[in-house]
LOZA-351296 format. One line per field, with one value per residue (C-alpha): residue number from 1; x, y, z. Coordinates in steps of 0.1 Angstrom, whole numbers, plus 5000, padded with zeros to 4 digits. Layout:
N
num	c(NUM/...)
east	c(X/...)
north	c(Y/...)
up	c(Z/...)
//
This chain:
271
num	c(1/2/3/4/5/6/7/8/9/10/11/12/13/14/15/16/17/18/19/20/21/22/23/24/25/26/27/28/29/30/31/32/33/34/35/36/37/38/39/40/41/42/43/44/45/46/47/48/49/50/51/52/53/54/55/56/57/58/59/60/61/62/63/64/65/66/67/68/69/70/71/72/73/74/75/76/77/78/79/80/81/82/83/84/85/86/87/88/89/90/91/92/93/94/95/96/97/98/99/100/101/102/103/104/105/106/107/108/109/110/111/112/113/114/115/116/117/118/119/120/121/122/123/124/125/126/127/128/129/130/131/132/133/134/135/136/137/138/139/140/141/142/143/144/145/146/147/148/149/150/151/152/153/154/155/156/157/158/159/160/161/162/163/164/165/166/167/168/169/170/171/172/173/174/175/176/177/178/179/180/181/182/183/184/185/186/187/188/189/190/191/192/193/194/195/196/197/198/199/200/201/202/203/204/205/206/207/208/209/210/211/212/213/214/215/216/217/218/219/220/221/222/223/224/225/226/227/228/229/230/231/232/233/234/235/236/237/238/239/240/241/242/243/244/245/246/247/248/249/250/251/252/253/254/255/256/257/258/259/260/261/262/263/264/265/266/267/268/269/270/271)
east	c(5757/5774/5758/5751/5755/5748/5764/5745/5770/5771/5799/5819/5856/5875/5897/5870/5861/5830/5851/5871/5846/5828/5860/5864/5830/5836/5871/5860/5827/5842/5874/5839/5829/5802/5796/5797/5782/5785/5762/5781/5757/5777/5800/5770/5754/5725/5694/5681/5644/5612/5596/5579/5608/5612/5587/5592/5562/5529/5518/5485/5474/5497/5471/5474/5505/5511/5549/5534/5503/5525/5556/5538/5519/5548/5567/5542/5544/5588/5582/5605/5637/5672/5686/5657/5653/5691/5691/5658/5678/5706/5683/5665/5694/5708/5704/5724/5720/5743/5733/5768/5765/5776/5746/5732/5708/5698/5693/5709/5717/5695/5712/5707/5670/5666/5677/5653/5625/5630/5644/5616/5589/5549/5545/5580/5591/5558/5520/5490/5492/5529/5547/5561/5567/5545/5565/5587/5615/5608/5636/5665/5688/5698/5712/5729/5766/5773/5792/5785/5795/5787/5804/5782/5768/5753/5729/5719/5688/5701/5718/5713/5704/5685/5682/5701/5673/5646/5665/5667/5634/5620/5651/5651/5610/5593/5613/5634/5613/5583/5591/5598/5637/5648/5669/5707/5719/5734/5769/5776/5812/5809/5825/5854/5863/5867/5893/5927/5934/5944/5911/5895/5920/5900/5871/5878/5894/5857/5841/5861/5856/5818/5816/5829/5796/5773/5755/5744/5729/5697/5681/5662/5628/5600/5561/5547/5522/5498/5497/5476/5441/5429/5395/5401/5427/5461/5456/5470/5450/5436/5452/5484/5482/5466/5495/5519/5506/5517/5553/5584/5591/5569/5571/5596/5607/5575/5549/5559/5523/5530/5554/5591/5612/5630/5666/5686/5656/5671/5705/5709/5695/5675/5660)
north	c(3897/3907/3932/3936/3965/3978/4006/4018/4038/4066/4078/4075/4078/4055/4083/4105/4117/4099/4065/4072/4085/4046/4030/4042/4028/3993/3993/4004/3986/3951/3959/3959/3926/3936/3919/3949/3947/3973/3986/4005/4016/4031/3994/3979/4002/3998/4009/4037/4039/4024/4010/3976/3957/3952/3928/3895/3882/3901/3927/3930/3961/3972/3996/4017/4005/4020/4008/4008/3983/3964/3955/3948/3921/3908/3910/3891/3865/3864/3879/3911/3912/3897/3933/3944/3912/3909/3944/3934/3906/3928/3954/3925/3911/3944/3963/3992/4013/4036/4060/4074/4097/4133/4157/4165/4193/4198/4154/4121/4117/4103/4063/4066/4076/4048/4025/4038/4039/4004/3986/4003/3985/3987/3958/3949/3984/3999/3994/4016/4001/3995/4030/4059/4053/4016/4008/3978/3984/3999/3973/3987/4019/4039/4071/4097/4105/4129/4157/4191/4216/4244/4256/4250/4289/4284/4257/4282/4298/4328/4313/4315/4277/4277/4256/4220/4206/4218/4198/4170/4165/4146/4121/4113/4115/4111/4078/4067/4071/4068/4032/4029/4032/4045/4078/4086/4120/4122/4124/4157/4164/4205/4211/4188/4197/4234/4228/4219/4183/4187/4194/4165/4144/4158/4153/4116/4112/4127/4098/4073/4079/4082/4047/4030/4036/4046/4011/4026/4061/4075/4084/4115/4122/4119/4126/4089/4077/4072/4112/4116/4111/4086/4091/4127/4126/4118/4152/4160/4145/4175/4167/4166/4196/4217/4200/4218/4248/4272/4259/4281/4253/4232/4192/4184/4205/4197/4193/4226/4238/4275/4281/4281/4254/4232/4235/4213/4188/4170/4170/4158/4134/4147/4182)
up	c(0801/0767/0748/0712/0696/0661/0640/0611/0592/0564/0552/0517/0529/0552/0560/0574/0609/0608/0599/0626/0653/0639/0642/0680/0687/0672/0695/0729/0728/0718/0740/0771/0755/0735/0699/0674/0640/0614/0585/0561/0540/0510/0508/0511/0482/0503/0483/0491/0478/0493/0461/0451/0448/0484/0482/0468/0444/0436/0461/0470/0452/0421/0409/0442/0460/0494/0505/0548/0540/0511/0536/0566/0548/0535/0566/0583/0552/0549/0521/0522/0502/0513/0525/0540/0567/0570/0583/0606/0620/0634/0647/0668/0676/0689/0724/0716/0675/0672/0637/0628/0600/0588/0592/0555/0554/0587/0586/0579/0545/0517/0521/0555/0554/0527/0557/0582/0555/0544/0577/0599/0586/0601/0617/0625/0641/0653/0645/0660/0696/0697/0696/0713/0751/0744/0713/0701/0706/0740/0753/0733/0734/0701/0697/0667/0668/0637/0625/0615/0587/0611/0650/0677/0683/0651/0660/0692/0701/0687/0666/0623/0621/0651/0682/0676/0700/0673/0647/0664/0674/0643/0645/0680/0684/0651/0643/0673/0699/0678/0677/0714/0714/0749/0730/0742/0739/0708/0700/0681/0668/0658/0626/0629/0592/0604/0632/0644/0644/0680/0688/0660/0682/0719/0703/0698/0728/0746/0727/0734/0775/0769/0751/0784/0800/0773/0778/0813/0802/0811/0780/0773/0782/0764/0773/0779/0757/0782/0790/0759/0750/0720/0719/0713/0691/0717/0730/0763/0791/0810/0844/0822/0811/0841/0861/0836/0826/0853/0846/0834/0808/0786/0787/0756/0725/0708/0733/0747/0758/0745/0768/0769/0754/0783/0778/0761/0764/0727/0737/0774/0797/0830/0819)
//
C-alpha cells in the first residue's frame, strides 16, 4: 500500500542544503510510490504565533485566554482557522513527517515552532489519556533531518555543546513522542556550511540510500507509558525501577535513574 508522507519544511533559500537535503526526500520517496506533500513554511509565511486569532468567533474566556483550552474547544467545534486545519489534514492524512529544518539555537527555528505550537493542538494531537507510548498518533512515524552550524565532536559528551542526544531529547520526547509518534533517528547533516562540497555531495548521497527504506525503520525507544505510576504522580513503577537499578545504563536520556546515560539512546534505533 502507498504511503503518504509529509515534509514540514524551514528554510528561506531554495539554493540551500536544507532545500536540497528536502528536495532528495520529495524525489526518492515519490520515485517508491509514496504521495509526498510539502509544508514550506517561509512560502507559506506561515504564522508563527499561538494567539486568539486561531480561532474563529468569540472564544470562551477573553478575560483569561489560555490558547490549550481555547483551541481544543474550537477544534472540537471546526472552529480553528483555515491554516491551522489545512495543516491538521495533512498530518492525518500522513504516515510518515519528516521536520526538515536548519538547527537554530540548539532547536528548530521560531516558524517552525509556530507550526508545532499551532498544528499540535490538545485534543487533536494528544489529550490526558492519549499521549506518550498511548498517544494519537501512535500509528504514524516522524522524524528530524537538520543541519548544524557546528562539526560533530562538538555536540559530544566532551564535547563544548554537549551530548547531541541531550539536545534532542525535548524534540523527539517532549513533542514527538509525547504525542505518540513512533520517533526515527534523526537525520543530522554536521556543519554542511563548513565543508567541501564533495563531502555536502556524500552527505546527500547517505540520505538518499536511507530514504529507500526509511518507511521500514525501527524507531527509537522510549519508556512505555504504562511503566509509570498515575496515582503517584507517573513515577516509575517500583518493579520498573528495581528491575533497572543495578544496570550500567539508565532507561532513556531522561529517565536515566541516576545512572549513566545509554549511548546514543536519541540518535539510533536499538540501544
Amino acid at each position: 500500500m502507498a504511503k503518504r508522507v509529509l515534509i514540514v519544511y524551514a528554510h528561506q533559500s531554495s539554493g540551500s542544503f536544507n532545500a536540497a537535503a528536502k528536495d532528495a526526500a520529495e524525489e526518492v520517496l515519490a520515485a517508491q510510490g509514496c504521495t509526498v506533500q510539502v509544508s514550506d513554511l517561509y512560502v507559506m509565511k506561515f504564522k508563527a504565533t499561538a494567539t486568539a486569532e486561531d480561532i474563529t468567533g468569540e472564544v470562551k474566556n477573553a478575560d483569561h485566554f489560555r490558547y490549550a483550552e481555547e483551541t481544543n474547544l474550537a477544534w472540537e467545534e471546526g472552529k480553528l482557522c483555515a491554516d491551522i486545519t489545512e495543516e491538521q489534514r495533512k498530518l492525518t492524512e500522513a504516515d510518515l513527517i519528516i521536520f526538515q529544518f536548519p538547527m537554530y539555537w540548539f532547536t528548530v527555528p521560531a516558524i517552525m515552532k509556530g507550526w508545532i505550537d499551532r498544528v499540535l493542538t490538545l485534543g487533536f494531537a494528544y489529550s490526558q489519556e492519549k499521549r506518550y507510548s498511548q498517544g494519537i498518533f501512535k500509528d504514524k512515524k516522524a522524524m528530524l533531518s537538520f543541519t548544524t552550524g557546528s562539526h560533530e565532536s562538538m555536540f559530544s559528551s566532551n564535547g563544548i555543546n554537549g551530548d547531541m542526544n541531550v539536545t534532542l531529547w525535548p524534540l523527539q520526547n517532549g513533542i514527538l513522542h509525547y504525542c505518540g509518534f513512533q520517533v526515527l533517528a534523526p537525520q543530522i547533516f554536521w556543519a554542511p556550511s563548513d565543508i567541501p562540497s564533495e563531502v555536502r555531495g556524500t552527505m546527500l548521497e547517505g540520505w538518499r540510500t536511507r530514504l529507500q527504506g526509511v518507511l521500514g525503520e525501527k524507531p527509537l525507544y522510549f519508556t512505555p507509558l504504562d511503566c509509570f505510576d498515575r496515582e503517584k504522580g507517573y513515577q516509575l513503577k517500583p518493579e520498573v525501577h528495581e528491575k533497572h537499578a543495578t544496570k550500567e545504563f539508565g532507561l532513556t536520556v531522561g529517565i536515566h535513574l541516576g545512572l549513566a546515560l545509554p549511548p546514543n539512546n536519541q540518535m539510533k534505533a536499538g540501544v
